[in-house]
C-alpha positions in Angstrom: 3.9 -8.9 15.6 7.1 -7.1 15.0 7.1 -4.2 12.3 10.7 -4.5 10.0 11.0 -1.3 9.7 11.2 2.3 11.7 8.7 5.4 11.8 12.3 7.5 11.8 13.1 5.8 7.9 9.6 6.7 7.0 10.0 10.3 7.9 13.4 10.3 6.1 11.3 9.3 2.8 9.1 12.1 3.1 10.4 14.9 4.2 8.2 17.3 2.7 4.7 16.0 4.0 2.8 18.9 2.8 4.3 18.8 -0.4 3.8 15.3 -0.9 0.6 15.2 -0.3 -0.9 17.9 -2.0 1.5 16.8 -5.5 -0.3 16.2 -8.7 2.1 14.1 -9.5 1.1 10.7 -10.6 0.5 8.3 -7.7 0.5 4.6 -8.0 -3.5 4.4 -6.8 -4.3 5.8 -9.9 -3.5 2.5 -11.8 -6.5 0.8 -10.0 -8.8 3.4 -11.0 -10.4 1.3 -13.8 -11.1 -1.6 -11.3 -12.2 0.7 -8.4 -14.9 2.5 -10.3 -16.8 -0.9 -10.5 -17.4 -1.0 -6.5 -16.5 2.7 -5.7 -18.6 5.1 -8.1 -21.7 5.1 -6.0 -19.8 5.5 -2.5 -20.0 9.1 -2.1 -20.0 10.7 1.1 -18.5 6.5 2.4 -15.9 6.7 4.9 -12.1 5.5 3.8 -9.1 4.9 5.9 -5.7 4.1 5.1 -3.5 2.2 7.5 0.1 3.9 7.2 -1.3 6.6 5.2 1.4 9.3 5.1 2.4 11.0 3.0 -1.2 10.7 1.9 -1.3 11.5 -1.2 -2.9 8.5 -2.7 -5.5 8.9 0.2 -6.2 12.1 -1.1 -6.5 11.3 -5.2 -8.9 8.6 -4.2 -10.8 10.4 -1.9 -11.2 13.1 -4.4 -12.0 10.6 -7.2 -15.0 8.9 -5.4 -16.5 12.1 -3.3 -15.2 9.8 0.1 -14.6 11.2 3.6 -10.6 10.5 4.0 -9.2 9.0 7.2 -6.1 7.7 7.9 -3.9 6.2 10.5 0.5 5.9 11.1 3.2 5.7 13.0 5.3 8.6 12.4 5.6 11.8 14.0 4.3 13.7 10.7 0.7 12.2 11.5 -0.8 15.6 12.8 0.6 17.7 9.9 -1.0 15.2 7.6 -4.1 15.3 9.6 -4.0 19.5 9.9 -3.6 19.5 6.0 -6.5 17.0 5.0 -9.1 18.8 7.0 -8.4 21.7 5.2 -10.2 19.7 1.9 -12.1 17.6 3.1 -14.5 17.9 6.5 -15.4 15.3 9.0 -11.8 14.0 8.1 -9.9 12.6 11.2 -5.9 11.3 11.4 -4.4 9.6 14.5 -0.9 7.8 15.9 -1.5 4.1 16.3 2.0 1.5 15.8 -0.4 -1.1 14.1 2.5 -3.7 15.6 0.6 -3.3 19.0 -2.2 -1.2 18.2 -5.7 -1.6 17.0 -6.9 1.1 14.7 -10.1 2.7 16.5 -13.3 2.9 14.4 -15.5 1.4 11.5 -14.9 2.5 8.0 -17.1 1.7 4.7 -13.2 1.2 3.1 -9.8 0.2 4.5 -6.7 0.6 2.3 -3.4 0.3 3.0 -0.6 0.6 0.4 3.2 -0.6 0.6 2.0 -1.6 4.3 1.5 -5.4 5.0 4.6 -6.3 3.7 6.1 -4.9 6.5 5.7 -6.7 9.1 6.6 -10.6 10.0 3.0 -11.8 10.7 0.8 -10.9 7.5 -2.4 -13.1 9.1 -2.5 -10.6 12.0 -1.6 -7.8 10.0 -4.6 -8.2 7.6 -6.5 -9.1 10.4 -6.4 -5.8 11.9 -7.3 -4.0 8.3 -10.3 -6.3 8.9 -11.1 -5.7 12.1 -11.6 -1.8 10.9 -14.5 -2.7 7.9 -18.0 -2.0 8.4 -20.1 -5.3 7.4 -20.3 -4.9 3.6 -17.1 -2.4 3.6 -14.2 -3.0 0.7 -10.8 -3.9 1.8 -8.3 -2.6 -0.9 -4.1 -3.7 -0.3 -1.4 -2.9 -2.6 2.1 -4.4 -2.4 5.4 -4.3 -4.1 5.8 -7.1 -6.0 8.6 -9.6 -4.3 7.7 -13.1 -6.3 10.4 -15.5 -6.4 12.9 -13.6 -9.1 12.5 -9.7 -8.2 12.9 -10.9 -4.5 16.0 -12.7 -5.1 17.2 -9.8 -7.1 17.2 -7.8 -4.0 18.6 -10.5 -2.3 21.4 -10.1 -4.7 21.4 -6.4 -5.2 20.1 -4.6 -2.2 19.8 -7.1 0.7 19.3 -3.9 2.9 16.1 -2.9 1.4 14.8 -6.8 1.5 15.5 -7.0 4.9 12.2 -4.4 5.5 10.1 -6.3 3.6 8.3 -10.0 3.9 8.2 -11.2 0.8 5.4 -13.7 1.7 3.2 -10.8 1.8 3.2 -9.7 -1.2 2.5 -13.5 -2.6 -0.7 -12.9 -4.5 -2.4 -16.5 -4.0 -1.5 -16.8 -0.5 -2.5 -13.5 0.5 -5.6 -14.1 -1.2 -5.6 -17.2 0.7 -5.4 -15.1 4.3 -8.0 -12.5 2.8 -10.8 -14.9 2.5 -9.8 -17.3 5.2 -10.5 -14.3 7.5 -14.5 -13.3 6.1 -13.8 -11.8 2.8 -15.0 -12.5 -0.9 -12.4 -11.8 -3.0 -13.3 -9.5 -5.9 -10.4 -9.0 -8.0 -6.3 -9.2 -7.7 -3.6 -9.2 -10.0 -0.7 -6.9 -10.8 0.0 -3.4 -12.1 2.2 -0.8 -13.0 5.0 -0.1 -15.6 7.3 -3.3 -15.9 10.1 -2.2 -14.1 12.5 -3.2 -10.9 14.4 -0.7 -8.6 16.8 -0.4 -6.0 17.3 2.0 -3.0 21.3 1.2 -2.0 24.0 0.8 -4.2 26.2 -0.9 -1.6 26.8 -3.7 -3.4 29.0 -3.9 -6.4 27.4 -3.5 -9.9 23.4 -3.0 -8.7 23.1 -0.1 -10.8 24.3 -1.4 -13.6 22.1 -4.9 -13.0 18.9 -2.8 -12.4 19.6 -0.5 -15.4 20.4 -3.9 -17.4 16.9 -5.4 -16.2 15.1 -1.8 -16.7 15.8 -2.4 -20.5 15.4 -6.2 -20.8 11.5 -5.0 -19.5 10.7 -2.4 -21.9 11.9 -4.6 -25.0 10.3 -7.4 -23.8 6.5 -7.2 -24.6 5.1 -9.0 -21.1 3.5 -8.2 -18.7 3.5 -11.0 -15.6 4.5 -11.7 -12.1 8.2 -10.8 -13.3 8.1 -7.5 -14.9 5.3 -5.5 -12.9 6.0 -3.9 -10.0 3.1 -4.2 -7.7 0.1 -6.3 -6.8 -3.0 -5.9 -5.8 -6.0 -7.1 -3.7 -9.6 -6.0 -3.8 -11.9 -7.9 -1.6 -15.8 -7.3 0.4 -16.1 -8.1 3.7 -19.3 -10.1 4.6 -22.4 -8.4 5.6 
């Protein structure tokens, strides 16, 4: 399973770990709250883990939110300072290096979550797999993706082939992840997709991608829809069989 992108690029996007994590700044987890509280409420004192979990912010918020024991799991050098920082808050917390392109995260958890993660790599069945492979029988697996359907990933294609290269766009497929997700010993318990309608790019290498995302930025705000076009990200909440 090859990983499509570097642990050195994600230490360049967070440079400020300690920062980032501790930020009350709003954090895309926080749109799920209201379909979290349904299976999470009663969970205090559960175990959580996020694969690829620095910065760690959102691993903080919900861990705060639902009274959970945080754990977490990445590949970058920054894993110990984000380890140091969470046992500070929250005791019993434990953070380790594992390259989940070779490695098998190491433990059971009541919760696995990963966000912006399994679109990363070129096999998404093994990927998932190994988020499995973590659950305690009866645990929730929780997966957020950007949202690459058919127009916003040829919009990259178009506008920022660099940042498209990092990403499988066949991961971030809502029915066919779903697909993988219960194919693999899950019941699926909700999915859709979130977030303020918006599009975004990281390199303006190519001529005019500011000016195109800009353009689409205010078709979406005067255009009162909200589908697999405009919303950013997309979401998977599933239960892993007893």
């Amino acid at each position: 399973m090859k990983n499509l992108t570097s642990s050195e690029y994600w230490s360049t996007k967070h440079p400020q770990i300690e920062k980032a994590i501790l930020s009350d700044s709003f954090h895309n987890v926080e749109y799920l709250y209201p379909k979290l509280d349904k299976y999470l409420q009663e969970m205090k004192g559960a175990s959580i883990i996020e694969l690829g979990c620095a910065p760690g912010q959102g691993l903080r918020k919900i861990s705060e939110r639902y009274g959970l024991v945080p754990h977490g799991c990445d590949f970058v050098q920054e894993i110990d300072i984000v380890g140091k920082i969470f046992k500070k808050e929250f005791p019993g917390s434990s953070f380790f290096k594992c390259d989940l392109s070779k490695d098998s995260v190491k433990g059971k958890y009541d919760i696995v979550m990963s966000g912006g993660l399994i679109e990363h790599f070129d096999d998404i069945e093994k990927i998932i797999k190994k988020h499995l492979a973590a659950i305690k029988p009866g645990g929730y697996l929780i997966l957020n993706t950007p949202n690459l359907s058919f127009w916003r990933a040829l919009f990259w294609r178009l506008f920022d082939p660099k940042l498209l290269r990092g990403h499988n766009p066949r991961a971030t497929h809502k029915r066919y992840v779903t697909g993988l997700i219960e194919k693999n010993g899950c019941e699926m318990l909700d999915s859709g997709y979130f977030g303020e309608p918006h599009i975004w790019i990281e390199h303006q290498k190519v001529r005019g991608a500011q000016k195109a995302t800009d353009k689409a930025n205010r078709m979406f705000k005067n255009w009162d829809r909200r589908n697999s076009v405009t919303m950013p990200f997309v979401y998977w909440i599933a239960k892993k069989e007893s």
